[in-house]
PDB file of N, CA, C and O in Angstrom:
ATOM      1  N   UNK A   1      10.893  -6.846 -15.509  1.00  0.00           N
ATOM      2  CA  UNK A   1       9.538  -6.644 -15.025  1.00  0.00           C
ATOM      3  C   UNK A   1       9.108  -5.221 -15.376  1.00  0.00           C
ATOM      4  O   UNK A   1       9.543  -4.130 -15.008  1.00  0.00           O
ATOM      5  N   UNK A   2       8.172  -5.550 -16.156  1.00  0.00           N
ATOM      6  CA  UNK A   2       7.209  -4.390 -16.504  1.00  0.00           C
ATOM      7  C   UNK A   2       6.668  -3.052 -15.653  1.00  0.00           C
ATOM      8  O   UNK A   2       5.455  -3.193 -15.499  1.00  0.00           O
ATOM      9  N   UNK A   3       7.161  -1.727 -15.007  1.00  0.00           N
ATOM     10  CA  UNK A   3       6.181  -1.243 -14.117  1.00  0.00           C
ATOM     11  C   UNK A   3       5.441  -0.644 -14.507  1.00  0.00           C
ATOM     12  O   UNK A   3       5.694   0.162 -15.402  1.00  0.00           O
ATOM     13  N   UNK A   4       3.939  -0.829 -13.871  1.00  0.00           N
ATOM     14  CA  UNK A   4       2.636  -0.349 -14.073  1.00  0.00           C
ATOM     15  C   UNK A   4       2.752   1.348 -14.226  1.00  0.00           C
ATOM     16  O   UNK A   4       3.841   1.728 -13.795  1.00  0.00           O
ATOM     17  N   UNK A   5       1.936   2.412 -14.710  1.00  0.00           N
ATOM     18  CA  UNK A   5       2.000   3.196 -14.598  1.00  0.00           C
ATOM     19  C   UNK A   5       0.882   3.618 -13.190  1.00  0.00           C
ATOM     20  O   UNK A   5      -0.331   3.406 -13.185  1.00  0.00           O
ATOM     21  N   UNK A   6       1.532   4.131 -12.283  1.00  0.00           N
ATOM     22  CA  UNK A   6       0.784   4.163 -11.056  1.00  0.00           C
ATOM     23  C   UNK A   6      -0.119   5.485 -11.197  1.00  0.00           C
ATOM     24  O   UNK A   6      -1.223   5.417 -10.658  1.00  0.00           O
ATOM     25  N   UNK A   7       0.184   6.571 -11.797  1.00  0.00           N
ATOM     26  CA  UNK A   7      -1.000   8.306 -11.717  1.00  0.00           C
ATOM     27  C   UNK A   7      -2.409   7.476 -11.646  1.00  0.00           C
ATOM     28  O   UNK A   7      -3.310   7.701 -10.838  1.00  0.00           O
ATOM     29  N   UNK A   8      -2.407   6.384 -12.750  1.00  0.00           N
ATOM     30  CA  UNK A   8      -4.354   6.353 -12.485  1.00  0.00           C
ATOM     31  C   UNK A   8      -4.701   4.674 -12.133  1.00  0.00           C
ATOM     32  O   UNK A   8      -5.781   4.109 -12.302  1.00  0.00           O
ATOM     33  N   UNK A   9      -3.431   4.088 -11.594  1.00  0.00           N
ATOM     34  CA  UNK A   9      -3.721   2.715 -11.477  1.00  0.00           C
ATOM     35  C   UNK A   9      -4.822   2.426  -9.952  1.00  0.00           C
ATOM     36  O   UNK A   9      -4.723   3.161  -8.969  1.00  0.00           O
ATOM     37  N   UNK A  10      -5.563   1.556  -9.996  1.00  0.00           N
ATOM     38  CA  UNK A  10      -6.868   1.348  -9.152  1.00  0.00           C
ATOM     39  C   UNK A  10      -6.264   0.700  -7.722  1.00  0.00           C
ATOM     40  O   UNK A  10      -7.026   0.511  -6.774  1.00  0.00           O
ATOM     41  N   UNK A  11      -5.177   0.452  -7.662  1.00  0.00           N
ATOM     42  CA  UNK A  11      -4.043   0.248  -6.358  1.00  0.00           C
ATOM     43  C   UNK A  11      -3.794   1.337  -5.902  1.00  0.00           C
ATOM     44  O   UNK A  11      -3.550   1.028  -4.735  1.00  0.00           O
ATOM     45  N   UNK A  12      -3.680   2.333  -5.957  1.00  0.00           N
ATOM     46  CA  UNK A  12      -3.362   3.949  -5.218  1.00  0.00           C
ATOM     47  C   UNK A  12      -4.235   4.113  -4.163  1.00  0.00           C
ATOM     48  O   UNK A  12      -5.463   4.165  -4.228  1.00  0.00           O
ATOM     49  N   UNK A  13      -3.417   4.204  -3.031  1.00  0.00           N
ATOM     50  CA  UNK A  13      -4.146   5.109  -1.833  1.00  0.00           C
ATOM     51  C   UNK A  13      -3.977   4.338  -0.657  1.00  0.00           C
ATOM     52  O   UNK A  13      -3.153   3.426  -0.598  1.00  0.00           O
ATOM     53  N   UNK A  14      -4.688   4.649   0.247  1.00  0.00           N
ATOM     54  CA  UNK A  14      -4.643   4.053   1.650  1.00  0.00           C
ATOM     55  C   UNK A  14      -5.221   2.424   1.783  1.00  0.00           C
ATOM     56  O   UNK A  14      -6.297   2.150   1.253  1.00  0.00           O
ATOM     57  N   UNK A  15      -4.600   1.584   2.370  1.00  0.00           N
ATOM     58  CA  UNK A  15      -5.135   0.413   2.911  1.00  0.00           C
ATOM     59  C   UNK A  15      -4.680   0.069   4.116  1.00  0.00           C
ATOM     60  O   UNK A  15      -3.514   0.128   4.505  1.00  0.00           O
ATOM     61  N   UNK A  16      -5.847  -0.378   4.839  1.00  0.00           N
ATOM     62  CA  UNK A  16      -5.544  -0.720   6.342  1.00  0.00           C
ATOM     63  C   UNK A  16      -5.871  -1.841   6.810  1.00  0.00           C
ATOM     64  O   UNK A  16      -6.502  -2.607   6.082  1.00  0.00           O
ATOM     65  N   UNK A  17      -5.514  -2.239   8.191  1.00  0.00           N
ATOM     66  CA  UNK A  17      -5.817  -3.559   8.483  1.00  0.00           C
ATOM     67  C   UNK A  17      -7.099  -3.289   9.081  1.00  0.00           C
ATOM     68  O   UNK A  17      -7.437  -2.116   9.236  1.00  0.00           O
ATOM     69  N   UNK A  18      -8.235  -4.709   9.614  1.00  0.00           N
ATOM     70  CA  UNK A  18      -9.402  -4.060   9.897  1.00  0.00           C
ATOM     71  C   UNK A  18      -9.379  -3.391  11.188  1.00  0.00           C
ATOM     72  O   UNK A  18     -10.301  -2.660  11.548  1.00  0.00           O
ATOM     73  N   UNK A  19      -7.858  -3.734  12.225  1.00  0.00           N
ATOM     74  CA  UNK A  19      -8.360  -2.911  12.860  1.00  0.00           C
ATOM     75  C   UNK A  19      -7.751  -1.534  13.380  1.00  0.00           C
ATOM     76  O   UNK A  19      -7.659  -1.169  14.553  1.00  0.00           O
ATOM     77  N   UNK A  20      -7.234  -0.643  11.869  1.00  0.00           N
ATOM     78  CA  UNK A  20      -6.553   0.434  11.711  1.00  0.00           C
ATOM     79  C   UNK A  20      -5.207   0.527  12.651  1.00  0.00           C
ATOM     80  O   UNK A  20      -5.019   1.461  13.430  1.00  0.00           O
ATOM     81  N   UNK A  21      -4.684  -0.102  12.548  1.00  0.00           N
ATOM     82  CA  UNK A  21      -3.216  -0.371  13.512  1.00  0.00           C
ATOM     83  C   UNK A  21      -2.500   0.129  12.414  1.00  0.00           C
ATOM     84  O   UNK A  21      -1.886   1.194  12.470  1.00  0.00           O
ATOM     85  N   UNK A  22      -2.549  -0.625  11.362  1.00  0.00           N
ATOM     86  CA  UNK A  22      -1.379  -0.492  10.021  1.00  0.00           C
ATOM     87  C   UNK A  22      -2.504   0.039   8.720  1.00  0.00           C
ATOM     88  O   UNK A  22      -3.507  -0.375   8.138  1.00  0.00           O
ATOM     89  N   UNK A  23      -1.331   1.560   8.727  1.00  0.00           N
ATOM     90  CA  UNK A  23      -2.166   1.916   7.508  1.00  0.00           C
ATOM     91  C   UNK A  23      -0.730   2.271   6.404  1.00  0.00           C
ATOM     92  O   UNK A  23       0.438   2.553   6.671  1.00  0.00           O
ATOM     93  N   UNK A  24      -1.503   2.090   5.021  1.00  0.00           N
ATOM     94  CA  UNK A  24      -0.059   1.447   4.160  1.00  0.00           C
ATOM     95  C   UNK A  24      -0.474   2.193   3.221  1.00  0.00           C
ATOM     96  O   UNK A  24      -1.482   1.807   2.629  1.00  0.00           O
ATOM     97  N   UNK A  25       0.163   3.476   2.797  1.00  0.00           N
ATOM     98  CA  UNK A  25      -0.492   4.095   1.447  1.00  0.00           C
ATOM     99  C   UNK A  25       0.238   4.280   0.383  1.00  0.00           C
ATOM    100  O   UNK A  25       1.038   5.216   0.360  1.00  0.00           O
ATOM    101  N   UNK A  26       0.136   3.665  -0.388  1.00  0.00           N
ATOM    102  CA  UNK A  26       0.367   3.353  -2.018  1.00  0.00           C
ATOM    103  C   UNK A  26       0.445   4.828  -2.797  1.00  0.00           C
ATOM    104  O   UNK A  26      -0.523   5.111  -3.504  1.00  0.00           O
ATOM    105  N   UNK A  27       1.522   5.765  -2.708  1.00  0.00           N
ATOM    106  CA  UNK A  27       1.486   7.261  -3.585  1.00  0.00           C
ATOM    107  C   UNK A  27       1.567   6.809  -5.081  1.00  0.00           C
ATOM    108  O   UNK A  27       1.992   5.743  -5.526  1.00  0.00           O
ATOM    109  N   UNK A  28       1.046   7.904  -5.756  1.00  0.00           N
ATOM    110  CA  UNK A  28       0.944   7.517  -6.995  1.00  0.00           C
ATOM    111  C   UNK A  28       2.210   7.518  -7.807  1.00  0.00           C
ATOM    112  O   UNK A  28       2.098   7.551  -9.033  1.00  0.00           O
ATOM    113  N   UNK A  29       3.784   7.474  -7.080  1.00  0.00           N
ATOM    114  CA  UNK A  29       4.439   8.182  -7.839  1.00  0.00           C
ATOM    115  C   UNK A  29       5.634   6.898  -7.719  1.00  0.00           C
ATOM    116  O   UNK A  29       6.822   7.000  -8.026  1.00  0.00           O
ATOM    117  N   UNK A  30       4.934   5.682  -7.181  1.00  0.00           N
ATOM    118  CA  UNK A  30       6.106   4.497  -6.670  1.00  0.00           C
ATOM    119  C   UNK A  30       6.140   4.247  -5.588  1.00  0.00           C
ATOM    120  O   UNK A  30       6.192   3.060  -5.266  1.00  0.00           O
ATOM    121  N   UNK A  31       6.126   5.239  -4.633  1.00  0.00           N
ATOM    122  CA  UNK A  31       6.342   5.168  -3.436  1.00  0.00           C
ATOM    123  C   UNK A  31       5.256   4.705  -2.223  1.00  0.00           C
ATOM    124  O   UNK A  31       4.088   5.049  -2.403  1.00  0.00           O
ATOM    125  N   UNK A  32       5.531   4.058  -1.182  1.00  0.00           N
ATOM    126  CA  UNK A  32       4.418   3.791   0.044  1.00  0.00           C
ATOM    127  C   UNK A  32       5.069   4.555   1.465  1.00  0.00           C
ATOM    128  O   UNK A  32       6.281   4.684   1.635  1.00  0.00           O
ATOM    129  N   UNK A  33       4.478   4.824   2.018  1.00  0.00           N
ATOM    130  CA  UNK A  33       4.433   5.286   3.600  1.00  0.00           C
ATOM    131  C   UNK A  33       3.535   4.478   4.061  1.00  0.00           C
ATOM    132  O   UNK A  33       2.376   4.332   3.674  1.00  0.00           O
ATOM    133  N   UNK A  34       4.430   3.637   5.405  1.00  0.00           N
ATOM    134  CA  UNK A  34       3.179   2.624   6.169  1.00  0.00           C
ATOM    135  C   UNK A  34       3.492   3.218   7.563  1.00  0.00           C
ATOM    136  O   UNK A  34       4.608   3.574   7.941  1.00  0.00           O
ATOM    137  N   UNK A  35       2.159   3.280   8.380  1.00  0.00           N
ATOM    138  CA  UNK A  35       2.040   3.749   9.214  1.00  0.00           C
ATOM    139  C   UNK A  35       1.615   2.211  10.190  1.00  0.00           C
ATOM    140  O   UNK A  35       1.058   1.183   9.806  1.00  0.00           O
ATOM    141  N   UNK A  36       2.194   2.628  11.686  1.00  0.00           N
ATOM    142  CA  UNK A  36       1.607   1.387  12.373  1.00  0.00           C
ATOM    143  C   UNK A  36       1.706   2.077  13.691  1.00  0.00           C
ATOM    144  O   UNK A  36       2.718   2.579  14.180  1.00  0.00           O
ATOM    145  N   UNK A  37       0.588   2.028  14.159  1.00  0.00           N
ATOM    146  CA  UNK A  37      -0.573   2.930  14.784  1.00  0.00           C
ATOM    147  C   UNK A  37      -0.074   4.182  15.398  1.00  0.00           C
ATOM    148  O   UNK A  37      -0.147   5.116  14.600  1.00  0.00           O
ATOM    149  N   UNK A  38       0.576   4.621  16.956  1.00  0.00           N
ATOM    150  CA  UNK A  38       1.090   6.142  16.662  1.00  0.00           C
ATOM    151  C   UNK A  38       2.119   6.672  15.712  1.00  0.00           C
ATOM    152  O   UNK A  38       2.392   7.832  15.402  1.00  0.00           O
ATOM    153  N   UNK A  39       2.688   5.371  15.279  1.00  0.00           N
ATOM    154  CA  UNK A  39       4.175   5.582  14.923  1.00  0.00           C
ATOM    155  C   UNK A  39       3.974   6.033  13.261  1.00  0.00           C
ATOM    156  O   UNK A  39       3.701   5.060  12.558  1.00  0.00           O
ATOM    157  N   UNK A  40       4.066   7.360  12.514  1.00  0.00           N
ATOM    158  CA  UNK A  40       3.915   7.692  11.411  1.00  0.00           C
ATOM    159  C   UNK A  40       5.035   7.419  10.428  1.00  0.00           C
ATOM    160  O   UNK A  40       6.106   7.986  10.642  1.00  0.00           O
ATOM    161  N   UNK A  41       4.936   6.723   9.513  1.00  0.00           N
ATOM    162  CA  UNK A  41       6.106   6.808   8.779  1.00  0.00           C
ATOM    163  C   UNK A  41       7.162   5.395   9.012  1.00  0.00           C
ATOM    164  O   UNK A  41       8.374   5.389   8.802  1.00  0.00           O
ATOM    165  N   UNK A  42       6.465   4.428   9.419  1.00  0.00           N
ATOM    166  CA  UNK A  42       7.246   4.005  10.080  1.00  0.00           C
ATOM    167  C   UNK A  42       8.243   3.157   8.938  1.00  0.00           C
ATOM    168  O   UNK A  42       9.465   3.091   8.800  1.00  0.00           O
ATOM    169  N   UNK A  43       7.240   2.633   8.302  1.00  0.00           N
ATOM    170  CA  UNK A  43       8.423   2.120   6.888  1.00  0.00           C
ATOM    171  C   UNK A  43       8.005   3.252   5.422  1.00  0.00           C
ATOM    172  O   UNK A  43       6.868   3.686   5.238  1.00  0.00           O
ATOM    173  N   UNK A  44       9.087   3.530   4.602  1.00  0.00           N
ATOM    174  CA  UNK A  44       8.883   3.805   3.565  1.00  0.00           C
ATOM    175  C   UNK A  44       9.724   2.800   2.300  1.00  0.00           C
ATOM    176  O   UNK A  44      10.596   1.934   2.376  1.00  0.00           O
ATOM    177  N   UNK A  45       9.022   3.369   1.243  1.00  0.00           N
ATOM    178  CA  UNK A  45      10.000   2.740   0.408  1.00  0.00           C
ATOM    179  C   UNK A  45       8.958   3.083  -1.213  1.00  0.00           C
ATOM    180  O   UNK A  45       7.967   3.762  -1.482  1.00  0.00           O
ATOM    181  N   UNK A  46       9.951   2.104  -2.018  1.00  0.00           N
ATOM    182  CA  UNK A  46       8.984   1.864  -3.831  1.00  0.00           C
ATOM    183  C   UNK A  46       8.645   0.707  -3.836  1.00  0.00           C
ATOM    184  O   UNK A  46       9.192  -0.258  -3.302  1.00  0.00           O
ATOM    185  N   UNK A  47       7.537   0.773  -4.567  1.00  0.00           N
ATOM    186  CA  UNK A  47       6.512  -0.154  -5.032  1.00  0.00           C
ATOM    187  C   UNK A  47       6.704  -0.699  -6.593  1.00  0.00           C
ATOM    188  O   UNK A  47       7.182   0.044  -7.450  1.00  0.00           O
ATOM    189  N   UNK A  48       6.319  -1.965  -6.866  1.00  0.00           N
ATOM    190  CA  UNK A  48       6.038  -1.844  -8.440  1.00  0.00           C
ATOM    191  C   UNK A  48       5.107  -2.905  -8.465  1.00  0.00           C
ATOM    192  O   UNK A  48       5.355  -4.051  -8.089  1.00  0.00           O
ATOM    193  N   UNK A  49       3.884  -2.448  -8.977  1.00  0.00           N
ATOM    194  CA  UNK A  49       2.861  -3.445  -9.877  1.00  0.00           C
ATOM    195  C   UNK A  49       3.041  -4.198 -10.826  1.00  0.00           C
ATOM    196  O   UNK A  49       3.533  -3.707 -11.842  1.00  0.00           O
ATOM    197  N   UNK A  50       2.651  -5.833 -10.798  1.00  0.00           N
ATOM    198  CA  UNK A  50       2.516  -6.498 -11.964  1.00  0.00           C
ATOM    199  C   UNK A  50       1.340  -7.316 -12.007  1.00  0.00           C
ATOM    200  O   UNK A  50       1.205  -8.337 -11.333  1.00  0.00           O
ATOM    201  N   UNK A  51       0.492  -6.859 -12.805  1.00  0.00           N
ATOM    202  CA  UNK A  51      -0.976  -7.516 -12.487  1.00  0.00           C
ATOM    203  C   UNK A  51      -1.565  -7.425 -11.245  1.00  0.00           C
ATOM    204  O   UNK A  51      -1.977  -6.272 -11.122  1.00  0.00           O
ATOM    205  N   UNK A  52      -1.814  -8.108 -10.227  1.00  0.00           N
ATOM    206  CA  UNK A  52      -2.134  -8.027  -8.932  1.00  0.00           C
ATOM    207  C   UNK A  52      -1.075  -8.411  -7.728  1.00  0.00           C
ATOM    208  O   UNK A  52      -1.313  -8.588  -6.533  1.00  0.00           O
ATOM    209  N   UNK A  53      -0.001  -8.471  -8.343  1.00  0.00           N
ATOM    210  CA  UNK A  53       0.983  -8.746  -7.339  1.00  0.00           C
ATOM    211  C   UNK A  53       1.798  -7.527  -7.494  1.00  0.00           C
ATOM    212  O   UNK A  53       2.085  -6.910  -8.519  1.00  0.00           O
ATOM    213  N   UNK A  54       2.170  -7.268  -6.025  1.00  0.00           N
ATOM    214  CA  UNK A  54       3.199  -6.249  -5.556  1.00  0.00           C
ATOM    215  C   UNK A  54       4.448  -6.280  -5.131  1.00  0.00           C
ATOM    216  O   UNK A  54       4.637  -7.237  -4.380  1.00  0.00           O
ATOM    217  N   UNK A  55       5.848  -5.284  -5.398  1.00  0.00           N
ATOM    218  CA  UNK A  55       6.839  -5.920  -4.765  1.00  0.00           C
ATOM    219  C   UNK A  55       6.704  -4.828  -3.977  1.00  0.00           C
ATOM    220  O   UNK A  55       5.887  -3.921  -4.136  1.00  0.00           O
ATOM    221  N   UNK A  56       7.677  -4.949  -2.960  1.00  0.00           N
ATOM    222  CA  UNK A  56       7.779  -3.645  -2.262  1.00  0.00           C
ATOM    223  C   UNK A  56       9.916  -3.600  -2.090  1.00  0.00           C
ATOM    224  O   UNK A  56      10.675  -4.564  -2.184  1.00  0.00           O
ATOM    225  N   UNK A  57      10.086  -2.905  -1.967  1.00  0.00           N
ATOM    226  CA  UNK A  57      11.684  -2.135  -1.628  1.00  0.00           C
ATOM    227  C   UNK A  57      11.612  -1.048  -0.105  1.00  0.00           C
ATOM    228  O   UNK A  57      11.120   0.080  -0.094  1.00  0.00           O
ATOM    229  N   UNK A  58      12.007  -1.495   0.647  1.00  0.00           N
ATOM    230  CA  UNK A  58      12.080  -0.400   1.530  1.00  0.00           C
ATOM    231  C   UNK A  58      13.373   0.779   1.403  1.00  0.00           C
ATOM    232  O   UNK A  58      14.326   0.620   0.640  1.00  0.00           O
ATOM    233  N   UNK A  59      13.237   1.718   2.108  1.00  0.00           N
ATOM    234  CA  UNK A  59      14.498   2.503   2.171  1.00  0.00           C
ATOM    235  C   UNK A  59      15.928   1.953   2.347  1.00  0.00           C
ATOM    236  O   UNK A  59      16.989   2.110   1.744  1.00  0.00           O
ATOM    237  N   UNK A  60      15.521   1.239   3.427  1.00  0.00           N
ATOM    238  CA  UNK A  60      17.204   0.338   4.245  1.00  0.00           C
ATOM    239  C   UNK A  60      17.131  -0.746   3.503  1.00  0.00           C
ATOM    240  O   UNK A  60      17.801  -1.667   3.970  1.00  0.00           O
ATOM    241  N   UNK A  61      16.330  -1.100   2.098  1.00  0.00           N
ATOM    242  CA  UNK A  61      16.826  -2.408   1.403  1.00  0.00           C
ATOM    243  C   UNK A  61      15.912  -4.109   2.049  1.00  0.00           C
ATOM    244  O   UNK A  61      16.051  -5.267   1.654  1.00  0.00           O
ATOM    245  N   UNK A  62      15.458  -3.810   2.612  1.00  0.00           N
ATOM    246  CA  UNK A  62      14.423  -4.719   3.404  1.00  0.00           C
ATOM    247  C   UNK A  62      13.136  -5.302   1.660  1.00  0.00           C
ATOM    248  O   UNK A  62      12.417  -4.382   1.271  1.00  0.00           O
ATOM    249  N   UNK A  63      13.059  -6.100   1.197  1.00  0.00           N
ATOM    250  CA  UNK A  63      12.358  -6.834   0.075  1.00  0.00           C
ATOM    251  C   UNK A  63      11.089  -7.221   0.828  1.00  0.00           C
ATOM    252  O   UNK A  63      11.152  -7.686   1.966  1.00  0.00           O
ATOM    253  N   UNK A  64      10.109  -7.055   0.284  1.00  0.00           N
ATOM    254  CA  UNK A  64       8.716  -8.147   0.988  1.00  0.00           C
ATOM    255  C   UNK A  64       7.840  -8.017  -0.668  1.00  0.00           C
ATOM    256  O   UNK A  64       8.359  -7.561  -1.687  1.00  0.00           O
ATOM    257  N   UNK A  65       6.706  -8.445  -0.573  1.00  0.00           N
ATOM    258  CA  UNK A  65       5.861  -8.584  -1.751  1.00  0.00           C
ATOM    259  C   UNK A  65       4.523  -9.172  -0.955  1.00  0.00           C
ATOM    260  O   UNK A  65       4.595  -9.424   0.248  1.00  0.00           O
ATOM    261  N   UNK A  66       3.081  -9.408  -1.844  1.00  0.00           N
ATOM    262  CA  UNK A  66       1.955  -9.429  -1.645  1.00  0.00           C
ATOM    263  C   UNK A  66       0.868  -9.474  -2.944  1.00  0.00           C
ATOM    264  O   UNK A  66       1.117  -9.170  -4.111  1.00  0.00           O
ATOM    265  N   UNK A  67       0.130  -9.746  -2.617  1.00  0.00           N
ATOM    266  CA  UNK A  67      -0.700  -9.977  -3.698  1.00  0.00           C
ATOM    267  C   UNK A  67      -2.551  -9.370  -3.356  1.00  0.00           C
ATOM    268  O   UNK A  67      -3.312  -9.749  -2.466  1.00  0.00           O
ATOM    269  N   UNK A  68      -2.712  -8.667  -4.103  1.00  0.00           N
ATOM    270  CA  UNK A  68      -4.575  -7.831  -4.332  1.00  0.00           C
ATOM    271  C   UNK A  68      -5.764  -9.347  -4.947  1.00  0.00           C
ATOM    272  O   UNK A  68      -6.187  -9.564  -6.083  1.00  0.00           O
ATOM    273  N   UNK A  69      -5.963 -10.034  -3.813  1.00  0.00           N
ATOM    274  CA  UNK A  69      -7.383 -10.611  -4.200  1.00  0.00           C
ATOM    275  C   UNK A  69      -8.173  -9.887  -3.736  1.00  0.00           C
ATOM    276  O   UNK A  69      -8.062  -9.131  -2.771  1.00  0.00           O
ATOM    277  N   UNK A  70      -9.571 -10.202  -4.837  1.00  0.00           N
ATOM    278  CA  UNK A  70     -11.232  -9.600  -4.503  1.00  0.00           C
ATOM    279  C   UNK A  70     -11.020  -8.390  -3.783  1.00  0.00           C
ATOM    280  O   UNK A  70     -11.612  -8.305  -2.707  1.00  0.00           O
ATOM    281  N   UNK A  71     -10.152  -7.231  -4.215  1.00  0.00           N
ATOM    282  CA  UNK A  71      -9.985  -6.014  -3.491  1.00  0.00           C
ATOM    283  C   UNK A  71      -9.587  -6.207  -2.255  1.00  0.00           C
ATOM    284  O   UNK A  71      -9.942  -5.433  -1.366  1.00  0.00           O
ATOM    285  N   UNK A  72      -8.683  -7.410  -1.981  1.00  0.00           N
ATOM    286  CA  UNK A  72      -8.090  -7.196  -0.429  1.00  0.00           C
ATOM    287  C   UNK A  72      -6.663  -7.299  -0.996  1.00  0.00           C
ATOM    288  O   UNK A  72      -6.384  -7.711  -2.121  1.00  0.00           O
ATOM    289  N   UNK A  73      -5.454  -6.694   0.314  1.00  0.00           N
ATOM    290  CA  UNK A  73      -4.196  -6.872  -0.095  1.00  0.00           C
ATOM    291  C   UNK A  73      -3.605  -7.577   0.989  1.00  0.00           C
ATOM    292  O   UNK A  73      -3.459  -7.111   2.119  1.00  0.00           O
ATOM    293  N   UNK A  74      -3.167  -9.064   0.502  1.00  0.00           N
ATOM    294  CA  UNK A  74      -2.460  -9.707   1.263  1.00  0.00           C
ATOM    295  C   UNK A  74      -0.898  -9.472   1.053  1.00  0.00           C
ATOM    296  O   UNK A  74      -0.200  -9.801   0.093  1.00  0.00           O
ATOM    297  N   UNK A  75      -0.506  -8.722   2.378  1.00  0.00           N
ATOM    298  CA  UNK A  75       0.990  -8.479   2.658  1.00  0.00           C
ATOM    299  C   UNK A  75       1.386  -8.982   4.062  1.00  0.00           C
ATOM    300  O   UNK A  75       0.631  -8.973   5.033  1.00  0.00           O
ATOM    301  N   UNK A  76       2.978  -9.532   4.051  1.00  0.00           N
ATOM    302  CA  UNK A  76       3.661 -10.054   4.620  1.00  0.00           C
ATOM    303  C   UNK A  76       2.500 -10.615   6.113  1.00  0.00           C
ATOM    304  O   UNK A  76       2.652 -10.185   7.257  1.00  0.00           O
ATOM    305  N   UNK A  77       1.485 -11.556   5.730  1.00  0.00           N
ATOM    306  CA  UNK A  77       0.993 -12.074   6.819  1.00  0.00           C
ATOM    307  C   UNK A  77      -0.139 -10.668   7.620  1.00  0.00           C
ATOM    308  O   UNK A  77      -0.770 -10.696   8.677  1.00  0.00           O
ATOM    309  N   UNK A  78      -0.044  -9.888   6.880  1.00  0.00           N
ATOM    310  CA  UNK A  78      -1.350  -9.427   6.929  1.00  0.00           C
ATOM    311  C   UNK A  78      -2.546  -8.870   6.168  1.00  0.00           C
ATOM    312  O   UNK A  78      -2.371  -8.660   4.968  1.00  0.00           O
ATOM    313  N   UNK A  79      -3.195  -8.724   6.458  1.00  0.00           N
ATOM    314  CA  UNK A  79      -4.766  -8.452   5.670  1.00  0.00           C
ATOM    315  C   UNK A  79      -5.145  -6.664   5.317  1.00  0.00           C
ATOM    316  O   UNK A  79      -5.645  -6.047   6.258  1.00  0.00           O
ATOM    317  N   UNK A  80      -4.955  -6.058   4.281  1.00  0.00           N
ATOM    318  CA  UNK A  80      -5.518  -4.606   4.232  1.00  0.00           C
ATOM    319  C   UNK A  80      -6.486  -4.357   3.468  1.00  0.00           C
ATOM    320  O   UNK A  80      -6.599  -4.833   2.338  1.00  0.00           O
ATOM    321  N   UNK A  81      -7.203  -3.664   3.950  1.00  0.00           N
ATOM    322  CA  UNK A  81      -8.614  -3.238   3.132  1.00  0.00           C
ATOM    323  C   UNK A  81      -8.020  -1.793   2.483  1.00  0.00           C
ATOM    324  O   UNK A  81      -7.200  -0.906   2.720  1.00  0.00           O
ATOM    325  N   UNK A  82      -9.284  -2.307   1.245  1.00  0.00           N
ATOM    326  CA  UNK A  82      -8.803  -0.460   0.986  1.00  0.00           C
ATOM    327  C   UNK A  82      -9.920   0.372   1.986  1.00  0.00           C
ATOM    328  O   UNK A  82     -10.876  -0.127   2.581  1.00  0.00           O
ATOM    329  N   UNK A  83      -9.449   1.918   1.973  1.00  0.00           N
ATOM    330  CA  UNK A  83      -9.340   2.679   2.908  1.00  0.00           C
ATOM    331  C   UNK A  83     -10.371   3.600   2.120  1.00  0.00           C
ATOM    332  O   UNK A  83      -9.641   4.386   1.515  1.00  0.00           O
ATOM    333  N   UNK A  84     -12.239   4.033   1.691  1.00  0.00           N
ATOM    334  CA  UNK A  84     -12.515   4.359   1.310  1.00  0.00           C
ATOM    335  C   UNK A  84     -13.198   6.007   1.957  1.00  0.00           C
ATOM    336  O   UNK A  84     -13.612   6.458   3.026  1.00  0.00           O
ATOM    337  N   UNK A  85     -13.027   6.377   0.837  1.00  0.00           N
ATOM    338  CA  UNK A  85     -13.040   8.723   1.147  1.00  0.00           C
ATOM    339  C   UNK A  85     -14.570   8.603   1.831  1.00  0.00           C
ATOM    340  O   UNK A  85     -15.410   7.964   1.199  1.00  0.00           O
ATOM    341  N   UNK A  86     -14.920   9.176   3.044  1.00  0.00           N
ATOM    342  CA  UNK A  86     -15.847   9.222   3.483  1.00  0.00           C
ATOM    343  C   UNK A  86     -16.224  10.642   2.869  1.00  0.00           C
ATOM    344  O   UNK A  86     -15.509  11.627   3.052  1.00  0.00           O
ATOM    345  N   UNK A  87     -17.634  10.682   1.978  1.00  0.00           N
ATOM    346  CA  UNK A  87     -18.473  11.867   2.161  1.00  0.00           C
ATOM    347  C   UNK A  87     -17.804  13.252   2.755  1.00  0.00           C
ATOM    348  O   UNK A  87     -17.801  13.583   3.941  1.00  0.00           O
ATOM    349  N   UNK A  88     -17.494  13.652   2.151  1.00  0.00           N
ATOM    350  CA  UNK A  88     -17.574  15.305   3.524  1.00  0.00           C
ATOM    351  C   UNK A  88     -15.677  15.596   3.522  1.00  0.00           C
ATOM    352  O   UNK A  88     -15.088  16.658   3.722  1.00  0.00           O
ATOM    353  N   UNK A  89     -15.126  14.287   3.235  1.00  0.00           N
ATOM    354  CA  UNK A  89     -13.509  14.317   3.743  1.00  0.00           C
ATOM    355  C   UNK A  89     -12.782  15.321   2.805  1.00  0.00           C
ATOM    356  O   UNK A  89     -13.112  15.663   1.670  1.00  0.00           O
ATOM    357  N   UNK A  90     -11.951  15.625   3.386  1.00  0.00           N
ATOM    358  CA  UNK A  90     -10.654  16.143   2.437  1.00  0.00           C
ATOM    359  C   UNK A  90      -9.933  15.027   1.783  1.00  0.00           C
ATOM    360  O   UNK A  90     -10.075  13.815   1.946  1.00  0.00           O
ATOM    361  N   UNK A  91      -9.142  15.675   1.020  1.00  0.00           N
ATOM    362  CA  UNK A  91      -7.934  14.330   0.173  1.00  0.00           C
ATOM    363  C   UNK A  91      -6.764  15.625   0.487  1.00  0.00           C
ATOM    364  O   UNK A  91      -5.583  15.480   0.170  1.00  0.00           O
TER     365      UNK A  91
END
């Protein structure tokens, strides 16, 4: 399996569920940090793109995957939006 080159791929960055409990951010470098709601960090791991489907690898070896329709990301039974830069924000 082919991996995508992630620096400028259109999958990078934050996605959340709608109702910001789980936020899951896609670094440009392989890697994700998912957050679920106080708890920061709560899973990490690498990523790899193939077309619109995702695998994921966690740290402790834990496998899941998902798939990007119409700009939504369906993972393990849940729903994430992407997470867009409000006006005014920092990055």
């Amino acid at each position: 399996m082919k991996k995508e080159n992630m620096n400028s791929h259109p999958y990078v960055g934050m996605w959340v569920t709608a109702d910001g409990f789980i936020r899951h951010e896609l670094l440009p470098n392989g890697r994700y940090d998912e957050a679920r709601g106080n708890r920061k960090s709560a899973y990490q791991g690498g990523y790899t793109v193939t077309g619109n489907h995702i695998d994921y690898i966690d740290d402790t070896g834990f496998t899941a995957d998902g798939d990007f329709i119409n700009g939504v990301l369906y993972h393990a039974g849940m729903v994430l939006y992407r997470e867009e830069l409000k006006e005014g924000s920092q990055e």
